[in-house]
Every structure is written in C-alpha cells, then in structure tokens.
N, C-alpha and C positions, 0 to 999 in steps of 0.2 A: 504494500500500500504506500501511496503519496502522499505525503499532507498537504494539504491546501489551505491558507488561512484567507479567507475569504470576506468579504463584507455581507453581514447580513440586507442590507440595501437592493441587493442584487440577490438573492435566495432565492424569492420565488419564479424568476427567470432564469436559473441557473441548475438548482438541486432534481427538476426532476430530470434533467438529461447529462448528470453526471456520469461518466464511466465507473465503473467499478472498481479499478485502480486507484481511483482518489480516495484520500478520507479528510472527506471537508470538516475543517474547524472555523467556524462562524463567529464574526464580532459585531457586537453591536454598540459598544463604545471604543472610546479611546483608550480607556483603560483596561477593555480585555484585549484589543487590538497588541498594545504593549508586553501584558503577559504571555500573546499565543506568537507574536513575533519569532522567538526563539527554533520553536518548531515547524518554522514554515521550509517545507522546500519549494513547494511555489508559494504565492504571495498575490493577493489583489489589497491591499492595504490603502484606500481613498478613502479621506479623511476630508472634510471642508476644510482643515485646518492641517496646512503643510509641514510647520515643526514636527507634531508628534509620526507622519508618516515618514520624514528624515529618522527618527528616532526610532519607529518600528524596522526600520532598512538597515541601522548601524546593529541593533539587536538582534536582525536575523542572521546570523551567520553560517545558516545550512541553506540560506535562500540562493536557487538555482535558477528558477526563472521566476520575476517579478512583473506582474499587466498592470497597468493603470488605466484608466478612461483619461486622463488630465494627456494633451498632448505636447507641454510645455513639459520638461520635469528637472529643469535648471533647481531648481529649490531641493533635490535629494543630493544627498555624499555621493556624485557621481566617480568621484575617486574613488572611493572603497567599493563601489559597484565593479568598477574596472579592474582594484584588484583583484576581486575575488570570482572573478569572472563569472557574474553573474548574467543571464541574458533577460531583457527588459524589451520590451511589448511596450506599445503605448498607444493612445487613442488618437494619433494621427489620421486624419481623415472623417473621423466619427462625425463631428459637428462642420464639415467644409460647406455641405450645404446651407445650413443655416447661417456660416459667417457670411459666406459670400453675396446672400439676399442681405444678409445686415450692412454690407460693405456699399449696395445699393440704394438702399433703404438711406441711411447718412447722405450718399451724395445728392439724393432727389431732395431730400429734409433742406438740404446747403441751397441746391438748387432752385427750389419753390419760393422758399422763405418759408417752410410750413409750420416752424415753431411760432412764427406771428400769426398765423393763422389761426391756432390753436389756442393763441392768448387769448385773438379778436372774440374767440367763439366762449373762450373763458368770461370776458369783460360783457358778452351779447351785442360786441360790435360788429356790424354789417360794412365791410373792408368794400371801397370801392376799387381798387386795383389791388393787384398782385404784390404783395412784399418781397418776392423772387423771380428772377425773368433772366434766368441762365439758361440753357438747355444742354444737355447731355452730349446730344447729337452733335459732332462735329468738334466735341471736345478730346482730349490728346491726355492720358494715362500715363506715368512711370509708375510701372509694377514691380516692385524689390520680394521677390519670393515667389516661387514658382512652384509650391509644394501642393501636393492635393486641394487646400484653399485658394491658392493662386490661380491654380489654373481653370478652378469652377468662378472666380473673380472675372476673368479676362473672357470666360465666356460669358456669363450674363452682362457684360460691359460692351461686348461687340455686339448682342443684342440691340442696344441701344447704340448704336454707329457709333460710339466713341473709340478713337483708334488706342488700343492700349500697345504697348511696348514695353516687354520685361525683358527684366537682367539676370542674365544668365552666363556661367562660370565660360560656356562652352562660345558664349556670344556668338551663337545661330543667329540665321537669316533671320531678320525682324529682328532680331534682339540687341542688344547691348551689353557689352561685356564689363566685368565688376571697375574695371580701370577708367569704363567710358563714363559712367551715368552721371559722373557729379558735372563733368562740365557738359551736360547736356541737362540739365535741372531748368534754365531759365525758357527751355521750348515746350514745359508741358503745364498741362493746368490743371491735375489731381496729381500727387505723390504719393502712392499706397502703399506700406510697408504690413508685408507679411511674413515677414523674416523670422526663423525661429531668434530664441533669445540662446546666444553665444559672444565669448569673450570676443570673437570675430566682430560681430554685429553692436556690440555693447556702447555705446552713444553715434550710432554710422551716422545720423542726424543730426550737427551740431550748428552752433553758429555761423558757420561757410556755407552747408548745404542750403539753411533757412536765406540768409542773402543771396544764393547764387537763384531761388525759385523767383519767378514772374509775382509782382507785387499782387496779383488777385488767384494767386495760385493756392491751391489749399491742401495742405497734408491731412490723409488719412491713415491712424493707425491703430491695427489691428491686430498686432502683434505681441510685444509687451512694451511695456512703456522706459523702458531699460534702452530700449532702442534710441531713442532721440534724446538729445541734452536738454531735460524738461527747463529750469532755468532759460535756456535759451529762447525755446520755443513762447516760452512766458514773453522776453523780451519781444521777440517779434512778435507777437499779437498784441502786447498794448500796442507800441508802434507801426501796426497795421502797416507793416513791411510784406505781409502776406496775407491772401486773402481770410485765411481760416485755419481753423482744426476742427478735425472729427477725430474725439478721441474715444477707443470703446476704451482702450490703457492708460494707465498715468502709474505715477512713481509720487509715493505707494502707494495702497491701495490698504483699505478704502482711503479715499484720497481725505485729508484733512478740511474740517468744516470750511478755516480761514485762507484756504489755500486762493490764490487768486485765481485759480484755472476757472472757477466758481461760475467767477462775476464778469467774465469779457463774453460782448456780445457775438462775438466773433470765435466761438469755441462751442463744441456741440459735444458733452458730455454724456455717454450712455455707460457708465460704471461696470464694464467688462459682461455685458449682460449678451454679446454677441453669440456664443455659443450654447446659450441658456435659452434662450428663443426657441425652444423645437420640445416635441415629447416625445422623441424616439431614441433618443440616445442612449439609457439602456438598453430597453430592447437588441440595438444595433452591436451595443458594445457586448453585452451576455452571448448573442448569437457568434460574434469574433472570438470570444476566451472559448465557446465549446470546440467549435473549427479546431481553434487552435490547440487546443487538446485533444483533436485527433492526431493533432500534427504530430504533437509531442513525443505521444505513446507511439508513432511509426518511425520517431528519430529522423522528421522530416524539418525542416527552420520554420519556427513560428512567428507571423507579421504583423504589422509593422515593425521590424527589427529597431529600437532607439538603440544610438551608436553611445555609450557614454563619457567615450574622447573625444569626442566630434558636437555633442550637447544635442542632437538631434535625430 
C-alpha cells in the first residue's frame, strides 16, 4: 500500500475511484495536515494558507510525489523538493480558461468605462454618453507568457481582431524574442504579463519598461505581482505616464487597506479573484490526480510535471 495524505476538500471527488494500492489518509485541518505530513509518500496538501503547506512539505520526508491544484508554487522549499527529488504535479492549466475570459473581461471593463457605468447605475444616474470609447478591434497586444493561459489569452484576443504578439524564448515567426520586447514596448497598447513567478521574471517590469510603454498604454497582470516593481508602477499611475493597470496581483496580498493602489482612478483592482471565477476546478483537478494515478502505478510520468529549478 501507498499513503496518500490527501485533503478532505476533495474526498468526495476522489475516494470513490481510488485504486486499491493507495491508503488515503485524509485532512481536514491544518493541524492534522501537519501531523499526517510525515507519512505521506504522495501528498495533495492545499491549504488557503501557504506557510503551513511549506511546513507540511519540509515535514514530509518520505514525500515522493507531491499535486497541488495552486499553479504558482514559488511559496514551497522548492530546494529541498529538488533535493530530495521529489516529483510535483501542479494545477497548470486547470483554471486557463477562466483566467483568460478574466484577462478579457478587464480589458473591455478599461475599455467601456464600465466601472462608471456601474457607479451611474449605483447613484440611478441615467449617463448620456459612454465613459469609454476604446475598442479592442484594431488594438496591438504584448503577451509575456505563452503557457496554457497564454495561449487561451491570445486566442480569445484574436477573436476580437486585436493583433496580439508574444514573447517567446524561440522568437518564432510573429513573435518576439526575450532580448527584443523591451525596446518594442512603446508600439503596443495592452502589456499582458503571464509569466510564471521566477527569480528570472522577479520585477521584468520596472521603471524602464513602464517609461518605455505608449502614454495610454495599459498593463495587465495576471501573473503574480512579484513580476512588476509595484512602487514603480504606483509612480507611473499617479503621473498618468501610462494609461492604466489591470491588476488581478499586487504585492502583497491581501493588499493593505492604505495602500495607494486603492484610490487611483486609473487602476482596476480584482484581488486575484481571476482563477476563482469558475466551479469546475475541482472537478477538473480530482479527474487529473486519478489519471495521474494511473500513470503512477504503470511507472508512466505524471502531468503537468512542475520543474522545481526552473520554479515552473
């Protein structure tokens, strides 16, 4: 038999199509998650709250392979995962469709004006024009990440005729190579960042790239907020050096009451809510860990493989 230390969260989509090889041990806090840690040789340990599953990970030391639903998993000892050569799964993909309609969603918001709309309808004000009068159509995309989210991005984006252009290592036709994009920043008028979170990636948006965009250009990011030099990105928006932000991230999180990202009228705050939008995601992810237990027991590789030298 296997142990499996499992989230009870997931039970009733899981236990009845267990194989018979596992012997699931089920948590339903944190603190039996802690105690049962020890014994896991697999591991689904997803926690809302990411210290204690750092801390269920450093305590599992028989853990062989570890799944998560969370497709970001920067916040575990991915050093001691690597020592110990552990293999990790991760919910890469799970939620792309839902970001990528949310990634839409923002830019039509930016683009209508539809937060004023929403006031006017708040206040019983009857708006005689449009508080937004952009269109999509005909507008010009840099797309930084090309991962399953990415590339369900740039298809709903070509939907609406906006010509997207991502960055790619390989810098294929249409694309742009990691060396080109920054001095190509002042030719687009959305900047989307889907970039996993790595020491690689860890502020690629700073003070240079925010100056080098078109002054009505507007960065969207969807990523983690690790990614841009928030401080900066502050600065450019009071001085409406740029047209906007659409942030579903910020640094940290929950972002502080007094933070100024708050209160500019020019910054569209949804509090990481983009992959939360949908009810399928268990479902989706319990159907991936059975799969992938078939895979296991035939000594086949189970996916999406997370690298944990690589952070993604």
């Amino acid at each position: 038999m296997t142990r499996a230390v499992l989230s009870a969260m997931i039970r009733p989509l899981v236990e009845p199509r267990l194989p018979g090889w596992v012997e699931p041990l089920w948590f339903a806090s944190t603190e039996q998650l802690l105690e049962l840690a020890p014994q896991a040789e697999i591991g689904w340990f997803d926690l809302q709250q990411h210290e204690p599953m750092a801390e269920a990970v450093r305590r599992a030391d028989e853990l062989r392979w570890l799944n998560s639903i969370y497709a970001g998993l920067d916040f575990l000892p991915l050093d001691l995962l690597q020592e110990r050569g552990t293999i990790v799964t991760n919910g890469a993909g799970i939620n792309a469709v839902t970001i990528a309609e949310y990634v839409v969603m923002l830019m039509l918001v930016h683009a209508k004006g539809y937060r004023e709309v929403v006031r006017a309808q708040d206040r019983k004000e009857w708006l005689l024009d449009s508080p937004g009068k952009i269109e999509l159509a005909g507008s010009r995309a840099l797309l930084l990440g090309m991962g399953a989210i990415g590339k369900l991005i740039k298809a709903r984006l070509e939907a609406f005729d906006v010509e997207v252009v991502p960055v790619r290592r390989s810098g294929a036709e249409g694309a742009l190579g990691p060396d080109e994009w920054r001095g190509k920043l002042g030719e687009f008028d959305w900047v989307i960042l889907a970039v996993p979170a790595t020491p690689e990636t860890d502020g690629m948006v700073g003070a240079d790239e925010l100056e080098a965009m078109k002054s009505d250009a507007v960065l969207v990011n969807i990523a983690r907020g690790s990614v841009v030099d928030q401080p900066a990105l502050v600065a450019a928006l009071e001085a409406k050096s740029i047209g906007g932000a659409l942030l579903d991230v910020t640094t940290p999180e929950p972002l502080p009451q007094d933070h100024p990202l708050w209160a500019l009228d020019n910054t569209l705050l949804t509090m990481h809510l983009s992959g939360r939008a949908q009810s399928k995601m268990f479902m989706r992810s319990a159907d991936r860990f059975i799969e992938n237990l078939a895979r296991w027991e035939k000594g086949k590789p189970v996916e999406p493989r997370f690298d944990p030298a690589l952070g993604y």
